[in-house]
N, C-alpha and C positions, 0 to 999 in steps of 0.2 A: 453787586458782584457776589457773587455765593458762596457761600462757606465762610462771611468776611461782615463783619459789625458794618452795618449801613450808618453815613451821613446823618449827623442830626439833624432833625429839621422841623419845625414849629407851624411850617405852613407849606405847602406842594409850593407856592410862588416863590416865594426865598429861593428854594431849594433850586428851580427851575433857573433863575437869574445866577447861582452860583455857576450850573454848569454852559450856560451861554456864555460869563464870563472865562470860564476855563477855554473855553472851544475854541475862542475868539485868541488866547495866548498857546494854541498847539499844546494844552494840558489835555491829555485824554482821560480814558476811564481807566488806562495803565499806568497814571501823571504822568513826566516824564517822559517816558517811552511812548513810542508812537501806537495807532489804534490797531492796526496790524503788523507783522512780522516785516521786517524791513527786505526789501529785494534781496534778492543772493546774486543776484547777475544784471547790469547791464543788457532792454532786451535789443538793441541794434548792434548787428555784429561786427557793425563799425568798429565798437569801441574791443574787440575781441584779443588785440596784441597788449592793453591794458589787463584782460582779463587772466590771458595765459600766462602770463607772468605771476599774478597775482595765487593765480591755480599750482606753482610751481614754486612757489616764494620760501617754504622753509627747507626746501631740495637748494634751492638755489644760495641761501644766505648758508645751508652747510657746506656748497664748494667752493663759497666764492666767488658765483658767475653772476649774481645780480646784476654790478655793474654794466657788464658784458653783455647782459639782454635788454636791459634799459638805455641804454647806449645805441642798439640796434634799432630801436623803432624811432619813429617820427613825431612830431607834436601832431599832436590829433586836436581837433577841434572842436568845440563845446556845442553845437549849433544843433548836435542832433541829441542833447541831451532836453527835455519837453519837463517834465513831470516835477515837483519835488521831490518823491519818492527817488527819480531817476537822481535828479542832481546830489540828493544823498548818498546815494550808492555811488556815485563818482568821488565825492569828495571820502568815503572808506576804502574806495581802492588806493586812489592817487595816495591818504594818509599812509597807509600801508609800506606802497610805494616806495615813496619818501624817503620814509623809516629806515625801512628798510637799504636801500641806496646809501643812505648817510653811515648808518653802523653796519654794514654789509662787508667791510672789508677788517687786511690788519689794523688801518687808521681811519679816523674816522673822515668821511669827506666833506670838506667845508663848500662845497661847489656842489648846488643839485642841476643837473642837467635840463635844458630847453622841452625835451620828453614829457619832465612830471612837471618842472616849474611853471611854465608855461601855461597849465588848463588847470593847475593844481590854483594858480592866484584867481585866474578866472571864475571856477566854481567856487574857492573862498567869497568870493568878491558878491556872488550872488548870494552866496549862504548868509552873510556878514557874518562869519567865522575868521580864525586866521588860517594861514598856509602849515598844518602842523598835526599829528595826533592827536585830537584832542580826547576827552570823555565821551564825548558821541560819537567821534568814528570807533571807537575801542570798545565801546559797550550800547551805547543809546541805538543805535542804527545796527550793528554787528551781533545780532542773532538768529536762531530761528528758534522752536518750540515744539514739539511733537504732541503738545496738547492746548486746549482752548485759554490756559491760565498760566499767564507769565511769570507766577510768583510761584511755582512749580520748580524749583532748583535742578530737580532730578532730569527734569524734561527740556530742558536748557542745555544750547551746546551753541559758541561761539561759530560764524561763520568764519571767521580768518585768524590765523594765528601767526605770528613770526615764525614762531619755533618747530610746529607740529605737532605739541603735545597735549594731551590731554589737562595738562595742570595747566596750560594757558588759558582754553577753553573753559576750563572749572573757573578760572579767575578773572576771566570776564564775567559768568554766567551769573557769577557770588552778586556782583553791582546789579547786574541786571531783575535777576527777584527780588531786592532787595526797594529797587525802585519800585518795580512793582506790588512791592507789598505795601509799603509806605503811599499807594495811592490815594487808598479812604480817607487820609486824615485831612486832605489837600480843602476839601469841601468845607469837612468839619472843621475846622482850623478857621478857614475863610467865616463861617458863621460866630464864632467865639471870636474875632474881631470885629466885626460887626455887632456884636452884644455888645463888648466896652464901652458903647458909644451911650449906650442906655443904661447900664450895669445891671444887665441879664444875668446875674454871678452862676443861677444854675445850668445855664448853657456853658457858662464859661467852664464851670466845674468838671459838666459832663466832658467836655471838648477835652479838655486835660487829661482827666482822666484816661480818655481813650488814647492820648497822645503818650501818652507812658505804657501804655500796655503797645502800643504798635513802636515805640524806639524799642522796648524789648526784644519783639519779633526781630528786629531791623540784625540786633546784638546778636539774637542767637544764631541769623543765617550767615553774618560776618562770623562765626564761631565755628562754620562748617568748612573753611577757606581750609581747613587743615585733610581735610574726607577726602581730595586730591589733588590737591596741589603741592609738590616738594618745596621744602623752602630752599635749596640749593639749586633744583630745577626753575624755579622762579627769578633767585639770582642772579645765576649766570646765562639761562638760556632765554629769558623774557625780558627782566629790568632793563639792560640795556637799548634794548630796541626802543621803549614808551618812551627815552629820554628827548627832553627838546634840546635847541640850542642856547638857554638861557642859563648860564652861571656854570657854563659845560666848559672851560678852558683847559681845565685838566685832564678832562677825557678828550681833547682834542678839537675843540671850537672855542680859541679863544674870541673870536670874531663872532660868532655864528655862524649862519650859514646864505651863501649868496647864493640870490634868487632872478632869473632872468626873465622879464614881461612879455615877451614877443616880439616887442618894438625896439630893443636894443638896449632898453633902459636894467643895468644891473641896480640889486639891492643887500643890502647884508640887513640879515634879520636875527634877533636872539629873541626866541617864543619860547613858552615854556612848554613841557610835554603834557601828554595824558597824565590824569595826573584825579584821586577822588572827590579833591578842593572843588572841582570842577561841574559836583554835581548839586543841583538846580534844588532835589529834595532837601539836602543838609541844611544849605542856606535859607531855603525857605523854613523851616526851622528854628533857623538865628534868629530870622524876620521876628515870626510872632511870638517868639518867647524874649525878642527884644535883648539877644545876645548881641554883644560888641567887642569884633576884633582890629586887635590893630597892627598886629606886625605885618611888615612887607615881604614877609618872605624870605629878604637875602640873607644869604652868610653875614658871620661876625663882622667881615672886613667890610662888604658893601653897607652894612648900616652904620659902621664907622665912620666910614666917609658918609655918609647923608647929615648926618647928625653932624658933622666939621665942617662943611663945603655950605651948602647950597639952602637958603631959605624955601624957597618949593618944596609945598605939600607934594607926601609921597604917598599912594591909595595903598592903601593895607592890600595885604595878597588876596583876601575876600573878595575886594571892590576888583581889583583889577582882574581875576579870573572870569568875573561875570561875564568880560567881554570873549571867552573863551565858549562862552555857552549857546545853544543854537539862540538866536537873533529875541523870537517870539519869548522864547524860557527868561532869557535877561530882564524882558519887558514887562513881563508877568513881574518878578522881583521887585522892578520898581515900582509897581504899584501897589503890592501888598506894602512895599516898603511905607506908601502914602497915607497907609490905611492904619498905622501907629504900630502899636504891640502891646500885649496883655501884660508888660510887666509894668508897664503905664496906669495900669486900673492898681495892679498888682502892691505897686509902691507908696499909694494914696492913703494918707492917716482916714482911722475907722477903726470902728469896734462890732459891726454887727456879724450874729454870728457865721452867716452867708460872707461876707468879706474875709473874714477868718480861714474860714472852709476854702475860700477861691485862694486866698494865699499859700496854703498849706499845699494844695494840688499843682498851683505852678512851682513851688519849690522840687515837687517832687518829682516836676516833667521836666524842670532845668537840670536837675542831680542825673535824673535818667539819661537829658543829651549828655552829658559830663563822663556819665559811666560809661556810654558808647563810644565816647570820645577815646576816653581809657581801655576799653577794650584795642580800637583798633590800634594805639600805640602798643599793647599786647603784641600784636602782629604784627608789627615794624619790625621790635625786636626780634622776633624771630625770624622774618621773612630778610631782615635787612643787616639789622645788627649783628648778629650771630655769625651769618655767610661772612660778611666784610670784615671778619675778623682772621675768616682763616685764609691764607695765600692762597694762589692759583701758581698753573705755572703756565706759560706761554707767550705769545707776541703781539695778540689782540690789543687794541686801548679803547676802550668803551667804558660807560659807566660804572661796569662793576670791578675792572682790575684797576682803575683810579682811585676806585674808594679802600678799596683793600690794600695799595701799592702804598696807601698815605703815613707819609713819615711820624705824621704825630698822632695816628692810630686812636683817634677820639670820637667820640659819636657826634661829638659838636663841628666836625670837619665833614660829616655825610651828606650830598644833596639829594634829595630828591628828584623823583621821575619831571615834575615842576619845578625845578630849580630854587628850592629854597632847603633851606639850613635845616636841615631835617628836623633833628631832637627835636632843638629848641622851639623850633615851629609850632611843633605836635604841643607840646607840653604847653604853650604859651595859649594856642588857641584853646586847650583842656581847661584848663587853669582862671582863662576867662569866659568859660561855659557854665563852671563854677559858681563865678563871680555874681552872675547875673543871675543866683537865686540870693543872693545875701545884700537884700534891699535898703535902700535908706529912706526913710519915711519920708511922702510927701504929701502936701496941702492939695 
């Protein structure tokens, strides 16, 4: 890719077997991000009473009349969806949808209608996704490009928005170069685990190395999130829409949200929303620098009760988001999962000066996730903390007058667009980003 530090690589064969293995997990030369621009339309006009809606969505969630048009059409049928490209593009309209329909009104609806439910479980079902916003209908799948290079910020513009604004658009676009810039490392990363095996420590170095200068890159185009996007615009006219139905009772799903199959079978489901836990680069990240998180996500009260109640293991909100990730992305995780982590080599008693050197550069590429980590809690605060501070006025109940409405007015009472405990989340997962460059020797 040009303009961009190439994959290390020792021998054309290596190099060639890394990206078969990418190919094979839908990692492209964008990681992540698919090889081309994802559809913008449905091409059978079948699916066209999905589309107009979708074409009309932040006209509509301004009057109110979402309901009213979703209401109006029919469940349409999956049969003429062929492609994956296609079934992608279904499952970001339906998300949208959704979304939209649930926080579309004064309250929020705990009932999604036969229209979206219906072809929305279907196409999940194909994707092995859930029924719900996730990171890939909101960013992965949900762009286009006015130029050949994805990690082009400028030239990035969101296909669908809730709201209609430009700061949505800008705040999808931020995730989307960002995936794409963090592609190179995917290779190189993959070979510096492959070296520990033999303790190749200059490969490993080298790999590090570059792994710190591209979380930089990563930092400073999360640094741009401010060049257009409002943080009051973000608040109140975006947050609440990304919301799922998981840990959502105060904005109005105590239950979740019930979902009808076709066949008569109802369900109540609490998913979590779109949400950046969600993306496949961070974690892969964790993987090879051998980061370990453990909270589950929920507020004070739900981890209260787990820790009281019930001996069942509970998956950290890492593990359990995975399955939020398109099917292939997960699969990839677990494999690198199997292929150990540098901080394995990293932690092993020694004195040469090549082990030294290799220690000293994963310190400084775990400090690096850590500081990135810290950056985007930077932007919580502002994006989140700050607005939920100051009232609104009105009769809406969505995520963002819940959090502002909150009688004990604490950062530790905010949930997230993925239903966990905000702060505490952030900070815990920072904290053990940290943690995982401050080694304990071993044999």
């Amino acid at each position: 890719m040009p303009g961009r530090t190439q994959p290390l690589s020792d021998c054309n064969e290596r190099s060639s077997d890394h990206y078969d293995l990418l190919h094979n997990y839908s990692v492209s030369r964008n990681g992540f991000l698919p090889e081309r621009e994802p559809l913008s339309r449905l091409p059978h006009h079948y699916y066209t009473p999905w589309e107009s809606i979708l074409d009309d969505l932040p006209s509509m969630l301004n009057s109110k009349s979402i309901r009213k048009a979703v209401n109006f059409i029919g469940v349409l049928s999956t049969s003429k969806l062929h492609t994956e490209e296609e079934w992608q593009r279904a499952y970001v309209v339906l998300s949208f949808l959704a979304h939209g329909y649930i926080w579309g009104g004064e309250k929020a609806s705990e009932v999604l209608p036969p229209a979206i439910s219906v072809p929305f479980l279907q196409v999940s079902e194909h994707l092995r996704l859930p029924p719900v916003a996730t990171y890939a209908a909101l960013n992965l799948w949900n762009f286009t490009c006015s130029g050949p290079d994805f990690r082009d910020l400028d030239k990035l513009k969101a296909l669908h928005t809730f709201s209609g604004t430009e700061d949505e658009s800008w705040f999808y676009s931020v995730s989307v170069a960002m995936e794409a810039e963090g592609a190179y490392i995917i290779p190189t990363m993959l070979q510096a685990l492959e070296a520990t095996q033999h303790r190749d420590y200059s490969t490993i170095i080298r790999a590090l190395d570059q792994l710190k200068i591209c979380i930089g890159r990563l930092g400073r185009l999360l640094d741009r999130m401010d060049e257009r996007c409002d943080p009051m615009v973000f608040y109140h006219q975006i947050r609440p829409y990304l919301a799922g139905s998981k840990n959502m009772a105060t904005s109005g799903l105590p239950n979740g949200v019930l979902y009808e199959d076709g066949n008569g079978v109802l369900c109540w489901k609490q998913l979590r929303g779109g949400s950046n836990g969600q993306s496949s680069l961070i974690q892969f990240l964790d993987i090879v620098l051998g980061v370990e998180h453990t909270s589950s996500g929920g507020s004070a009260r739900t981890n209260a009760a787990l820790t009281s109640g019930t001996s069942e293991a509970v998956p950290s909100f890492h593990e359990e988001v995975r399955s939020y990730m398109p099917a292939p992305h997960r699969a990839f995780l677990e494999h690198v999962s199997q292929m150990g982590s540098i901080k394995e080599l990293a932690s092993k008693q020694g004195g040469s000066d090549k082990q030294e050197h290799m220690k000293r550069s994963f310190q400084a590429a775990t400090k690096a996730l850590g500081d990135f980590r810290n950056r985007h809690m930077q932007i919580v605060t502002r994006y989140i903390i700050v607005p939920s501070r100051k009232q609104i006025q009105g009769r809406v109940v969505n995520l963002a007058t819940a959090s502002s409405r909150s009688n004990e007015g604490s950062e530790r009472q905010l949930t997230g667009t993925g239903g966990t405990a905000l702060i505490p989340f952030l900070k815990q997962t920072r904290d053990e980003t940290y943690l995982a460059g401050i080694m304990t020797p071993k044999t």
